[in-house]
C-alpha positions, 0 to 999 in steps of 0.5 A, spaced: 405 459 869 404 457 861 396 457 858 395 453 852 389 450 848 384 450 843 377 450 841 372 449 834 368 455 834 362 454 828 365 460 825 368 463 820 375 466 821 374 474 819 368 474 823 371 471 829 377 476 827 373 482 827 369 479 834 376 480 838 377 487 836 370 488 838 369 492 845 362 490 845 363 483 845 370 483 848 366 486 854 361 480 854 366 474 853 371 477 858 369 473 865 368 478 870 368 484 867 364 490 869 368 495 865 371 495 859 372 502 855 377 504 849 383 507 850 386 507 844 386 503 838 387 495 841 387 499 848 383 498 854 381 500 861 378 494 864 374 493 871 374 486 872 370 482 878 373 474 879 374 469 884 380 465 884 380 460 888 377 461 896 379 469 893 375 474 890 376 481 888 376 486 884 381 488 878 383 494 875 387 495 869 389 494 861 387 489 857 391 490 849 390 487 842 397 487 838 401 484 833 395 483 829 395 479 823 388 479 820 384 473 819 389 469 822 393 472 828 393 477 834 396 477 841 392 479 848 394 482 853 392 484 860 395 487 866 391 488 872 393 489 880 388 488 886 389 489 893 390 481 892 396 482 887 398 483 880 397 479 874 400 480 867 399 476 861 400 475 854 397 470 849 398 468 842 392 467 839 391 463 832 385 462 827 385 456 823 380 455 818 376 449 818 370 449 812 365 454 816 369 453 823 374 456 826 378 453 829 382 457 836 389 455 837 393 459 844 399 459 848 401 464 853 404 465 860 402 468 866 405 472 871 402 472 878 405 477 884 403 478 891 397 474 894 395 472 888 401 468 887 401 464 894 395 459 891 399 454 889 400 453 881 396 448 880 389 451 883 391 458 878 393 453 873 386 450 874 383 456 873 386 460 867 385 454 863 377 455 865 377 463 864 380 462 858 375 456 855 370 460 858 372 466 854 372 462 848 365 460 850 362 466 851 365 469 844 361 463 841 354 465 844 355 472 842 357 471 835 351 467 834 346 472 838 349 477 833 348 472 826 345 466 828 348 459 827 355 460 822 356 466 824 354 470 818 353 476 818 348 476 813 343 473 818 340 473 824 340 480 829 345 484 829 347 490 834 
């Protein structure tokens, strides 16, 4: 299954960068997760709770930052199995500078296995396509909690 998209994110680009290397704030922007402990530089553990279609259940695995390109690129990863099945994924992840926004830019694919991939293509496609916006959407919210509007980081609260 083939995932792309991309959003306008009013921040700066190094900031952004820095917040997808963030398990504090990946562990608030994932959707679903409940766990997400460092295993490494760019490795994760992570325990996630999602409902996918008329399934839900909990998810264990790994989450994976890798061919970092900083401002301008990373790759994310995430495997995970349940007793519903199995996803893998990878995605492309570029951020393009617009003035004081960013703009995301990101394609990968999915791989479903086991129940999990009975759902039908379209149902699944539907809801990545929402996980991910999602996710860009909670990234946004925690940037500007952390710095106020703009995301600089010499204003508003920081942790």
């Amino acid at each position: 299954m083939r995932l792309q998209g991309g959003k306008t994110l009013s921040v700066r680009r190094e900031i952004l960068f820095e917040a997808l290397e963030d398990p504090a704030l990946l562990a608030k922007a994932v959707p679903g997760v409940k766990e997400l402990i460092p295993e490494g530089e760019g490795r994760y553990q992570a325990v996630l709770e999602l409902a996918i279609g008329p399934l839900k259940g909990s998810f264990r695995g790994r989450v994976l930052l890798k061919d970092r390109r900083p401002p301008e690129s990373l790759t994310l990863g995430l495997e995970v199995q349940s007793p519903l099945g199995r996803a893998e994924g990878e995605g492309r992840v570029e951020l393009l500078p617009q003035g004081e926004a960013t703009h995301v830019r990101y394609e990968g694919e999915a791989r479903l296995m086991g129940t999990l991939a009975g759902l039908g293509a379209r149902l699944l496609q539907g809801v990545a396509q929402s996980l991910a916006e999602q996710f860009f959407q909670n990234v946004e919210k925690e940037l500007r909690r952390r710095y106020g509007e703009g995301g600089d980081s010499g204003q508003g609260e920081r942790d």
